[in-house]
C-alpha positions as CSV (number, residue, x, y, z in Angstrom):
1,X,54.4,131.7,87.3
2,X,50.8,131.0,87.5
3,X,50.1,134.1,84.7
4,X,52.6,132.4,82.6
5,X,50.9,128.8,82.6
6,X,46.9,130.4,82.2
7,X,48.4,132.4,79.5
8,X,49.8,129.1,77.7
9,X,46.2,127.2,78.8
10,X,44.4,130.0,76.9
11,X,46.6,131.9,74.4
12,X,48.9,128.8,72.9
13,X,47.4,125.5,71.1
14,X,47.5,122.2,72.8
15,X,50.1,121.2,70.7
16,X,52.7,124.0,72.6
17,X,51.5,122.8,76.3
18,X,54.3,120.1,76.8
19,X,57.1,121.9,75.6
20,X,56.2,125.3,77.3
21,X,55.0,123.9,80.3
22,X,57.2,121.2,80.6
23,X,59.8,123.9,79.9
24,X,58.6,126.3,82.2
25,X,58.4,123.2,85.0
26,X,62.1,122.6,84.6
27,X,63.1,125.9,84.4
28,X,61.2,127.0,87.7
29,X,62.5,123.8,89.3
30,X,66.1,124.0,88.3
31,X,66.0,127.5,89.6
32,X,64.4,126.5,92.9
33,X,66.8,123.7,93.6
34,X,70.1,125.9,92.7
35,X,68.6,129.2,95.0
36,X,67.9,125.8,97.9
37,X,71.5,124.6,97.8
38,X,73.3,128.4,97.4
39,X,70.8,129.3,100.1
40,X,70.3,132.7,101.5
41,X,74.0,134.6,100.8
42,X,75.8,136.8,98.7
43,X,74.2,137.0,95.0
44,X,76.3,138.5,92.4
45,X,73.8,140.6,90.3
46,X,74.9,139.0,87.0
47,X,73.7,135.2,88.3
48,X,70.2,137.3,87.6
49,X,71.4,138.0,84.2
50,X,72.2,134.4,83.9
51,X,69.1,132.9,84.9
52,X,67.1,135.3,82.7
53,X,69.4,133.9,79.8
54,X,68.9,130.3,80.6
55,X,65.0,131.2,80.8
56,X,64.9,132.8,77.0
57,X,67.1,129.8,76.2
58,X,64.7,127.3,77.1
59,X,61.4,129.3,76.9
60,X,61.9,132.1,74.4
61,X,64.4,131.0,71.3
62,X,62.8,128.3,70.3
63,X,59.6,129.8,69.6
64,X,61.2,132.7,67.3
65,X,59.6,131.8,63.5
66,X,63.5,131.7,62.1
67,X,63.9,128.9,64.8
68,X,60.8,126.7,63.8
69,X,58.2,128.6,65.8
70,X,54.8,128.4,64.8
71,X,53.0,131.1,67.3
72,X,54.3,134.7,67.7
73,X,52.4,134.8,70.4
74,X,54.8,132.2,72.5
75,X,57.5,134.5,72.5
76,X,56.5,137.2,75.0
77,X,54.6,134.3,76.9
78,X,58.4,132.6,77.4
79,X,59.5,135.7,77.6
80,X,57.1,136.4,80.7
81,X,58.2,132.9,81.8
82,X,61.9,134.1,82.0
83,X,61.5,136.8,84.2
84,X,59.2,134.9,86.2
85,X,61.6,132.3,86.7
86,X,64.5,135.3,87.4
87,X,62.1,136.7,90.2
88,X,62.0,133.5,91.3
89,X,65.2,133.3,92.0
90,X,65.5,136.9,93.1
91,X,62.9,135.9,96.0
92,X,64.6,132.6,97.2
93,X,67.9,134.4,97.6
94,X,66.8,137.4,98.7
95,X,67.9,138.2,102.7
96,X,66.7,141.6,103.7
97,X,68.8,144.3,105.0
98,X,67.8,145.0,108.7
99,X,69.3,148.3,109.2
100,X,66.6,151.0,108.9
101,X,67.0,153.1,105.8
102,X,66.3,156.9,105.3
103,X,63.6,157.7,102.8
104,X,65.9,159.6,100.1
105,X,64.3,162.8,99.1
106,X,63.9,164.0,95.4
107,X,66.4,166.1,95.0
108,X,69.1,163.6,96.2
109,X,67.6,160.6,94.3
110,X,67.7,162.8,91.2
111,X,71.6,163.4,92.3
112,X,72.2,159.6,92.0
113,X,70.7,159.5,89.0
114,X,72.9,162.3,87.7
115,X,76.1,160.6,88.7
116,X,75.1,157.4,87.4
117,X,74.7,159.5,84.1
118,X,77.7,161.2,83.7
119,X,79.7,158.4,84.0
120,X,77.2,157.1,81.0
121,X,78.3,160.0,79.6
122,X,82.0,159.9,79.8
123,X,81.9,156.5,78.2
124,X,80.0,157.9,75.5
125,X,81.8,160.9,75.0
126,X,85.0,159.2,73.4
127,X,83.2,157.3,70.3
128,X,81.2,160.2,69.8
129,X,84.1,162.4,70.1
130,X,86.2,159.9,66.8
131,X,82.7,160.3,64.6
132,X,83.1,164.2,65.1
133,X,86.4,164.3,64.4
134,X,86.2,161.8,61.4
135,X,83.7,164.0,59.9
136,X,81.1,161.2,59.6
137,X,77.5,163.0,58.4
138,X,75.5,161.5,61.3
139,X,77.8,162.3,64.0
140,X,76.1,165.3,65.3
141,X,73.0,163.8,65.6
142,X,74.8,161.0,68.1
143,X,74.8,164.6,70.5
144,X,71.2,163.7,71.2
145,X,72.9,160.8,73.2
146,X,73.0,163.4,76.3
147,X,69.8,164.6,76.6
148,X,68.6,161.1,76.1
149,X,70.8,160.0,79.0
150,X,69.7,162.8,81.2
151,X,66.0,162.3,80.4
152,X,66.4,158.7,81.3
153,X,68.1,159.1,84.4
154,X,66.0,161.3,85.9
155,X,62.8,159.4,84.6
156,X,64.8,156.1,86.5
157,X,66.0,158.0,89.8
158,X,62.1,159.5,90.0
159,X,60.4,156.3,89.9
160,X,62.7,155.2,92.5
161,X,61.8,157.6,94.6
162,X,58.2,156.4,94.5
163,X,58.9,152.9,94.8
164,X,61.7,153.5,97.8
165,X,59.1,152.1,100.4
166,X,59.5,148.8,99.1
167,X,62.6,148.8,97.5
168,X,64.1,146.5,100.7
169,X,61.4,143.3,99.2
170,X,62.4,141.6,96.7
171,X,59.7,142.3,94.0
172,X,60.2,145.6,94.7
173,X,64.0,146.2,93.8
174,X,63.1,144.2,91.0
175,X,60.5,146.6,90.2
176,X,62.5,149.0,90.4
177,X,64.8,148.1,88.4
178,X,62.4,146.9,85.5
179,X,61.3,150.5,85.3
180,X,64.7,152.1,85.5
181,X,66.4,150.2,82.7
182,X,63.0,151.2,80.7
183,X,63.3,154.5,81.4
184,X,67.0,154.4,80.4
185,X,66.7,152.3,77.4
186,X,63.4,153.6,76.0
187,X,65.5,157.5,76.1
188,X,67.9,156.1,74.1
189,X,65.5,154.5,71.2
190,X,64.9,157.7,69.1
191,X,68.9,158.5,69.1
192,X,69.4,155.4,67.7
193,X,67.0,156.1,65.3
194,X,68.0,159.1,64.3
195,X,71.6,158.3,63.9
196,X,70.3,155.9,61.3
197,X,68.3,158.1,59.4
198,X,64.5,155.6,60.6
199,X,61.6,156.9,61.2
200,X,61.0,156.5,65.1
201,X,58.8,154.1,66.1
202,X,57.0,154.2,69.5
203,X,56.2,150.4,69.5
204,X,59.7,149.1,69.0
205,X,60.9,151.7,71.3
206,X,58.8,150.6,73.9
207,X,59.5,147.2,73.4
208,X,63.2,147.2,73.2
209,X,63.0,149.3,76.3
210,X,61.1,146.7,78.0
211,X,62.9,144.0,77.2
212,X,66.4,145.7,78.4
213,X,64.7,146.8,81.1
214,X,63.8,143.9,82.6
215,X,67.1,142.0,81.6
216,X,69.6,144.2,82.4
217,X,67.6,146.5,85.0
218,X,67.3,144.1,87.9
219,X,70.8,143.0,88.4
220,X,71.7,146.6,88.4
221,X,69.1,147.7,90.7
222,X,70.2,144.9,92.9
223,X,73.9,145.9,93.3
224,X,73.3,149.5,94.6
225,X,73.9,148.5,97.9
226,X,74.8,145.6,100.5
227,X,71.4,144.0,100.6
228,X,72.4,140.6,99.7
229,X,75.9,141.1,101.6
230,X,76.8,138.9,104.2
């Protein structure tokens, strides 16, 4: 929260400051009060989702040029303001699991991930499976789908590994999770590029990744296990 406010103070014209600040301010309150009342108890991962929407809502449409937006620059700062705001509420409902946890290995955190991406791959298989059939030209190049999924998985199920140690705080699940939907996401840029005949572009890759990655990541990385169970 406090790199979101400097970077309005020094990147955004005085003109923005009320409405991104006083945004910001009522989205970091709101948050605090709802995590206050709900208190420390069961948190379905997709109330993370939902706070990250409300954030982009508040701090992040408006800014967008087609919506009246005068600085491009605004729209990763709200963006940084939503997942702020998300971690926030992460953090205040966070209660840690006391049972002691065995460090995974390598080998078996790469076995989650490959679970996690055949059933990725299963759901995949049946659209992919009508293209072929239906003879559509860019079909076969929607086969690149399983590599990318495999590539991402194990990318995602590595840096868990690495991060495990802290994977019981709260920033660090959500960490976690930033960098696993990445992974995931980022692996399936150039497939979708590809299968529309564009040239693949590392930037927008990346960025789409990112910004999957840290909406959709955290709530998964969240529900692996019974952290925030009662």
């Amino acid at each position: 929260m406090a790199a979101y406010a400097l970077f309005i103070l020094v990147l955004l014209p005085a003109t923005m400051f009320a409405h991104m600040l006083g945004g910001g301010l009522v989205y970091f309150a709101g948050t605090a009060a709802a995590a206050f009342v709900l208190g420390r108890y069961r948190t379905a991962p997709i109330s993370i989702l939902l706070v990250s929407f409300i954030g982009a809502a508040i701090l992040v449409m408006p800014n967008f040029p087609a919506m009246g937006g005068k600085s491009v620059v605004a729209v990763p700062i709200g963006f940084l303001g939503s997942q702020a705001g998300a971690l926030l509420w992460v953090s205040l409902r966070w209660r840690p699991d006391r049972t002691a946890k065995t460090r995974s290995t390598l080998a078996q955190s790469w076995m989650v991930g490959l679970f996690g991406v055949g059933a990725l791959c299963i759901i995949a298989t049946l659209p992919i499976g009508f293209a072929l059939l239906s003879g559509k030209p860019d079909a076969v190049r929607m086969l690149w789908v399983y590599p990318a999924y495999v590539a991402g998985g194990l990318s995602a199920a590595s840096f868990y590994w690495l991060l495990q140690g802290i994977a019981q705080r709260p920033v660090g699940r959500y960490l976690i999770g930033v960098l696993g939907g990445f992974c995931m996401y980022a692996a399936m840029g150039p497939v979708v590029a590809l299968a529309r005949g564009e040239p693949i572009s590392t930037g927008e890759i990346a960025m789409i990744g990112l910004v999957a990655g840290c909406l959709v990541g955290p709530p998964v990385a969240m529900s692996w296990n019974d952290t925030f169970s009662a």
